[in-house]
C-alpha positions as CSV (number, residue, x, y, z in Angstrom):
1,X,-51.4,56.3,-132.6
2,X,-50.5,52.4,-132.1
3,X,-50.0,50.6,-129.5
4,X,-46.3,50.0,-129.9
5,X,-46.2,54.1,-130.4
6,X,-47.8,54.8,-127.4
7,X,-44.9,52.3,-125.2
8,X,-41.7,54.6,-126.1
9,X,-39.9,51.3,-124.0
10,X,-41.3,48.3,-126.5
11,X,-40.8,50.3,-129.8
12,X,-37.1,50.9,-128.6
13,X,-36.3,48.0,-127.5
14,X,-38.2,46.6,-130.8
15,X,-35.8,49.2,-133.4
16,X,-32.8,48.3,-131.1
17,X,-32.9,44.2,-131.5
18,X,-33.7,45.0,-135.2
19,X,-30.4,46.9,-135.8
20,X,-28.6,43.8,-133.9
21,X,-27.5,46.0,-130.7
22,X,-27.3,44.9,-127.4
23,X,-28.3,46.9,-124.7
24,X,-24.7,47.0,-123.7
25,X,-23.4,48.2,-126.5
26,X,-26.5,51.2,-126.5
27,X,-25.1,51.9,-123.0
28,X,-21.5,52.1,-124.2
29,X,-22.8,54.6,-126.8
30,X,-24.9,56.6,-124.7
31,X,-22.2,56.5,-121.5
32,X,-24.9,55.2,-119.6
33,X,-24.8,52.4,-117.5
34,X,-26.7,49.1,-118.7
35,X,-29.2,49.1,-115.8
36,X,-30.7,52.8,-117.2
37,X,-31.1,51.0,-120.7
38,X,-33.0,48.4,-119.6
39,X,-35.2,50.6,-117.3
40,X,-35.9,52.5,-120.2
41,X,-36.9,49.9,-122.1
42,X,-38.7,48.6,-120.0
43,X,-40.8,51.9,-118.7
44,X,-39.4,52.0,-115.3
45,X,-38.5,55.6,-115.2
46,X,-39.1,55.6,-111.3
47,X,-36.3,53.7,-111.1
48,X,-34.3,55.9,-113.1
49,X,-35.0,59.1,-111.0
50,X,-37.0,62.5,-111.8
51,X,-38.3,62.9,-115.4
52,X,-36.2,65.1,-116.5
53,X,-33.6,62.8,-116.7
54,X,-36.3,60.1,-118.0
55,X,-37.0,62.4,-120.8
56,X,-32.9,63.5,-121.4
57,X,-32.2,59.3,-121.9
58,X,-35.4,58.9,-124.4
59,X,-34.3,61.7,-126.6
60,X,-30.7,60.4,-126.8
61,X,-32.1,57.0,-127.2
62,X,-34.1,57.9,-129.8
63,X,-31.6,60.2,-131.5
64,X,-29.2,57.2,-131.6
65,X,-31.5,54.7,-133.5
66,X,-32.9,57.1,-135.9
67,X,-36.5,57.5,-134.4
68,X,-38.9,60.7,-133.8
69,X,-38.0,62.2,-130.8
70,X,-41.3,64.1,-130.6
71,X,-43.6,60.1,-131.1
72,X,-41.0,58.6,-128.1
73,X,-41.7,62.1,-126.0
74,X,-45.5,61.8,-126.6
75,X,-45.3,58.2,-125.8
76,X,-43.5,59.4,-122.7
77,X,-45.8,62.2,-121.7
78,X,-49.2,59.5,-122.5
79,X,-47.8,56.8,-120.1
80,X,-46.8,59.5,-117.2
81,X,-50.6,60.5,-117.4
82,X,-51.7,57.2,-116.5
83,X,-52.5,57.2,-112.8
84,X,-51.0,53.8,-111.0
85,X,-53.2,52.8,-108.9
86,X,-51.5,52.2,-105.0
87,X,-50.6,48.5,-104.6
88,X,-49.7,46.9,-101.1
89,X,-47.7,44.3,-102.4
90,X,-44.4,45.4,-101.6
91,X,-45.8,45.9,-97.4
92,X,-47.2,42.5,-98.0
93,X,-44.6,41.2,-98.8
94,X,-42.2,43.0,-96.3
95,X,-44.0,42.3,-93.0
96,X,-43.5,38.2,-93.7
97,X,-40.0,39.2,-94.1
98,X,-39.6,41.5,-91.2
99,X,-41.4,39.0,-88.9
100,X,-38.7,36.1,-90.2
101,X,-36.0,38.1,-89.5
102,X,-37.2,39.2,-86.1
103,X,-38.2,35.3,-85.0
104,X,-34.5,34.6,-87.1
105,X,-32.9,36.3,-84.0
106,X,-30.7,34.5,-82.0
107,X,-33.0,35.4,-78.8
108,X,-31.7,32.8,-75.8
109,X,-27.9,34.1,-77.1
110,X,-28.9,37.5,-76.6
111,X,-30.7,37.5,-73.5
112,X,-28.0,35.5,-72.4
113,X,-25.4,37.9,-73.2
114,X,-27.6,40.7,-71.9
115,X,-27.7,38.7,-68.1
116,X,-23.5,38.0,-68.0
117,X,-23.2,41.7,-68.7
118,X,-25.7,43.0,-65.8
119,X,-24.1,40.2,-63.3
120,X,-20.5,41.6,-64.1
121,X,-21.8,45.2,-63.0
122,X,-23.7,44.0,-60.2
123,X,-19.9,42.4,-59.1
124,X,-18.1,45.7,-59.6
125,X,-21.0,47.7,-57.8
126,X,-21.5,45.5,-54.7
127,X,-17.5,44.9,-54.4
128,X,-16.1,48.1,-53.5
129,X,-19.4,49.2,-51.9
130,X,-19.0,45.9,-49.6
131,X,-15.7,46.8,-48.6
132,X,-16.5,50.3,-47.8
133,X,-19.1,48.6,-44.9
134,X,-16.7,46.0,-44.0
135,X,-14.1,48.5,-43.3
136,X,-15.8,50.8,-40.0
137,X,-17.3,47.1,-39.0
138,X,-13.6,45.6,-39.0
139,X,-11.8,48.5,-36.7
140,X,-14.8,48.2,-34.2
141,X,-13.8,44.7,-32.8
142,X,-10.1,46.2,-32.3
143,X,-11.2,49.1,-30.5
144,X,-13.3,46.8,-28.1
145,X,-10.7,44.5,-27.5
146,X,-9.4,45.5,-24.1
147,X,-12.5,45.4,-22.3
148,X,-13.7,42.7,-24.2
149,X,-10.9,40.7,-22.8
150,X,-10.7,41.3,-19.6
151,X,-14.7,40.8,-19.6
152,X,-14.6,37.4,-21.2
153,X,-11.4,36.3,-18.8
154,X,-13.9,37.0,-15.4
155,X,-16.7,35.7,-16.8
156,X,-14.8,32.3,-17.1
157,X,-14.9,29.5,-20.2
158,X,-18.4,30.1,-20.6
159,X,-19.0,34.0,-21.2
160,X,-16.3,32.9,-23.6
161,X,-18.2,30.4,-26.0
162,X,-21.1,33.4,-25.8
163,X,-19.4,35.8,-27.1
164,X,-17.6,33.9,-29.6
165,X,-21.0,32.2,-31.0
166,X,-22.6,36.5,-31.5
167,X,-23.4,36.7,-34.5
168,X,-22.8,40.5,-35.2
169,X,-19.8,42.6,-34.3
170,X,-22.6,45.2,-33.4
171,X,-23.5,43.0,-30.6
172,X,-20.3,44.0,-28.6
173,X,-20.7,45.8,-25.4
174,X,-19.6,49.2,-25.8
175,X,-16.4,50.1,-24.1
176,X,-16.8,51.2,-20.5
177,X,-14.9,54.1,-19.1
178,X,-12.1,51.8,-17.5
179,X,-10.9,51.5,-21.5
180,X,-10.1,55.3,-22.3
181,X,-6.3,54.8,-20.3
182,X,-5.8,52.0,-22.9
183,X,-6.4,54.3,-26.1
184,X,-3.1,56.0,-27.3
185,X,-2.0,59.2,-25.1
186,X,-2.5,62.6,-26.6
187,X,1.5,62.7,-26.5
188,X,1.5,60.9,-29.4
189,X,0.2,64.3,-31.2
190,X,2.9,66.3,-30.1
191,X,5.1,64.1,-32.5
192,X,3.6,65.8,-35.5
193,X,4.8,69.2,-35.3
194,X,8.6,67.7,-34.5
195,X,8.5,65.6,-37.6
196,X,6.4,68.6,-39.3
197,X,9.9,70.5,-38.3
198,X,12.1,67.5,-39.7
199,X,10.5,67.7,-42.9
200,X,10.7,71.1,-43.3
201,X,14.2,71.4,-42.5
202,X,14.7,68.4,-44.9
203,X,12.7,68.8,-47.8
204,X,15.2,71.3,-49.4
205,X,18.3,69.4,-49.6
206,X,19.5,68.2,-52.6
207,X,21.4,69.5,-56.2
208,X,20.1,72.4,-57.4
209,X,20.9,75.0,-59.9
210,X,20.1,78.4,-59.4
211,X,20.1,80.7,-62.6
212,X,20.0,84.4,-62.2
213,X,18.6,86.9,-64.9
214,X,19.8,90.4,-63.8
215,X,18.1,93.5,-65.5
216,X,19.7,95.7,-63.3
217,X,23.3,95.6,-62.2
218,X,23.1,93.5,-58.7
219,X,25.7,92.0,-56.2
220,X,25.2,88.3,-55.5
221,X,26.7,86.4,-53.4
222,X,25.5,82.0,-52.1
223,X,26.6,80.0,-49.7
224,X,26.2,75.9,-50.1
225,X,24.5,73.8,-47.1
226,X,28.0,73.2,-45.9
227,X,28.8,77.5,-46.0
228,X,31.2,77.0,-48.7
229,X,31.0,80.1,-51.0
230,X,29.4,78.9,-54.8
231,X,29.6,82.5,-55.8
232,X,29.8,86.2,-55.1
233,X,30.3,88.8,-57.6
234,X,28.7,91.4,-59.5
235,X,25.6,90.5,-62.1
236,X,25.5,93.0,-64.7
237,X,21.9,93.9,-66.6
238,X,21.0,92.2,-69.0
239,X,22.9,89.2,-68.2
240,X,22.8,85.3,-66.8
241,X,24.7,83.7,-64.1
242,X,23.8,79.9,-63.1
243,X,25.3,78.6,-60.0
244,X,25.2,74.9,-59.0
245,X,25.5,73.3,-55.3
246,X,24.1,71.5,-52.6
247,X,20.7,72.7,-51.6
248,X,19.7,74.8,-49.3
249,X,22.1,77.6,-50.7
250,X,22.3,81.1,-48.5
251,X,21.6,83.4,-51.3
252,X,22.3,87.5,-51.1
253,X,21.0,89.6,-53.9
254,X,21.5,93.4,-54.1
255,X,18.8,95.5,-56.0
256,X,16.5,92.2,-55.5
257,X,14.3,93.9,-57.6
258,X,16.1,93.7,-61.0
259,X,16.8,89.8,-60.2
260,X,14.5,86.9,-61.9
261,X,15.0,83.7,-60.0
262,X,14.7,80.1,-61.5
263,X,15.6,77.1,-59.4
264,X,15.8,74.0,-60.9
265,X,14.6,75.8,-64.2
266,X,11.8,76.8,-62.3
267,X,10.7,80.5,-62.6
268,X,10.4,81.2,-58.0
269,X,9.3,84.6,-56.9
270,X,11.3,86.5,-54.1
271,X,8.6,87.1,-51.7
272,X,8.5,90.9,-50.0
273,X,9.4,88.5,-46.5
274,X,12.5,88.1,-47.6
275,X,13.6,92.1,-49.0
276,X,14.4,94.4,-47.1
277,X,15.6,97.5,-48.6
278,X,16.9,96.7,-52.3
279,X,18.0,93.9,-50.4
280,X,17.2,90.8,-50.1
281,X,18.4,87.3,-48.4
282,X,16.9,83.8,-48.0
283,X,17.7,80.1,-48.6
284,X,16.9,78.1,-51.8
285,X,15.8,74.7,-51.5
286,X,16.1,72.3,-53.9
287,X,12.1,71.9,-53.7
288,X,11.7,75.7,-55.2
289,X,10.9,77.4,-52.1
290,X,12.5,79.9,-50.5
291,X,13.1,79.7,-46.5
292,X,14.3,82.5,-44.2
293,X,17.8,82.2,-43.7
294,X,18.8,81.5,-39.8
295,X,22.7,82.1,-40.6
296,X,24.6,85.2,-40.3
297,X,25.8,86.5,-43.7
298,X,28.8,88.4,-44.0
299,X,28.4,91.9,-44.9
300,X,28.6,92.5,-48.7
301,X,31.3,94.3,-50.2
302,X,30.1,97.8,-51.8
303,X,29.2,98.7,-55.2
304,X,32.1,99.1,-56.7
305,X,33.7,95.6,-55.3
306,X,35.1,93.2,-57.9
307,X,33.8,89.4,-58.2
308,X,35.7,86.9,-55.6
309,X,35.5,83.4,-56.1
């Protein structure tokens, strides 16, 4: 076998340019792309991928321009057998590369970048931390300022310029016993519970809407903050009522238990505080919660009573 039989690349490419094709024009054919022509030519099959599609593009290729499949195959098959020996070239060439593009780096720039960015969270650490200390250290010079002042005012001018030149708040005397008539009174914590009370008796009043869902037939009857009667009336199962007024409404419910209770369209459950019986009677506040009501309610009409009002 000759030489140019044994290279399946050369004697294609040779028969090719003799039949005035360009390697374009093969790959148009073929419905390759021009890069696996040329690779096949020129005996990269590596580059092409695993053999069998080496071998698939050879047969085609020799199919196409008229030559022995089996020679081109054999050609294939001889040059595959040939070990390659390992070359280092390409590492060789790679680590100057590598090197340049790490010495290429735009090192002060980083390192630069890298310092602003620890020096912005060192800020936002120490900031909040330093006013968390500042804070207990601030309120201790207040606290010592009665006896501090009475102090500095016997000692004369220059017990004074002492004091003012200490360098640490910590440095203050602690407050002697003479000071604890000066701190507020314990009487200012019996204001709590009263405005504890105002709030509560406040924090209900307001527009609301009350919606009842009945699945039980039920008397109803609710008063408005000023007493004025919003409803009363029989609720039939399976049926609605919504009353509007001025929170906190009175409200009296017969059979309680087949009523569903939404203020403000708020689903509220009638606590057992608040039944008694199949009864039950509270005030609704416009906040949702239900308060025990401190009026008298007229008695409710019986059972078989029609709706007034």
């Amino acid at each position: 076998m000759t030489d140019l039989a044994a290279s399946p690349g050369p004697r294609l490419k040779a028969e090719r340019e003799r039949r005035g094709l360009s390697s374009q024009k093969v790959a148009d054919e073929l419905h390759l792309d021009g890069w696996v022509v040329d690779a096949l030519e020129a005996e990269d099959y590596e580059r092409i991928g695993p053999s069998v599609y080496a071998k698939g593009h050879l047969r085609r290729y020799a199919a196409m321009l008229g030559l022995p499949h089996a020679e081109i195959m054999a050609g294939y098959e001889a040059r595959a057998q040939i070990p390659k020996l390992p070359s280092s070239q390409p590492a060789n060439v790679r680590l100057p590369a590598d090197s340049a593009d790490m010495s290429n780096l735009p090192w002060p720039q980083i390192i630069g970048s890298l310092a602003a960015v620890l020096l912005v969270l060192g800020v936002l650490w120490w900031k909040p931390w330093h006013q968390r200390v500042e804070a207990p250290m601030a309120r201790e010079p207040v606290a010592a300022t009665p006896s501090t002042g009475r102090a500095d005012r016997a000692a004369g001018p220059a017990a004074q310029a002492l004091a003012a030149a200490a360098p640490s708040p910590t440095a203050a005397p602690a407050p002697s016993p003479q000071a604890a008539p000066l701190l507020p009174p314990p009487a200012a914590a019996a204001v709590t519970p009263v405005q504890t009370a105002e709030t509560n008796a406040t924090a209900g009043m307001g527009r609301a809407r009350l919606r009842l869902r009945f699945s039980a037939d039920s008397w109803v009857d609710v008063r408005d903050a000023e007493g004025r009667r919003a409803f009363a009336g029989n609720g039939r199962a399976n049926s609605v009522r919504t009353i509007a007024g001025i929170a906190p409404m009175r409200v009296y419910l017969r059979s309680a238990s087949g009523v569903q209770l939404e203020i403000n369209n708020r689903a509220v459950a009638i606590g057992p505080q608040f039944v008694a019986g199949d009864a039950a009677r509270f005030e609704a506040g416009a906040d949702g919660v239900l308060r025990r009501d401190s009026h008298s309610v007229p008695a409710p009409p019986p059972r078989n009573a029609r709706p007034t009002g």
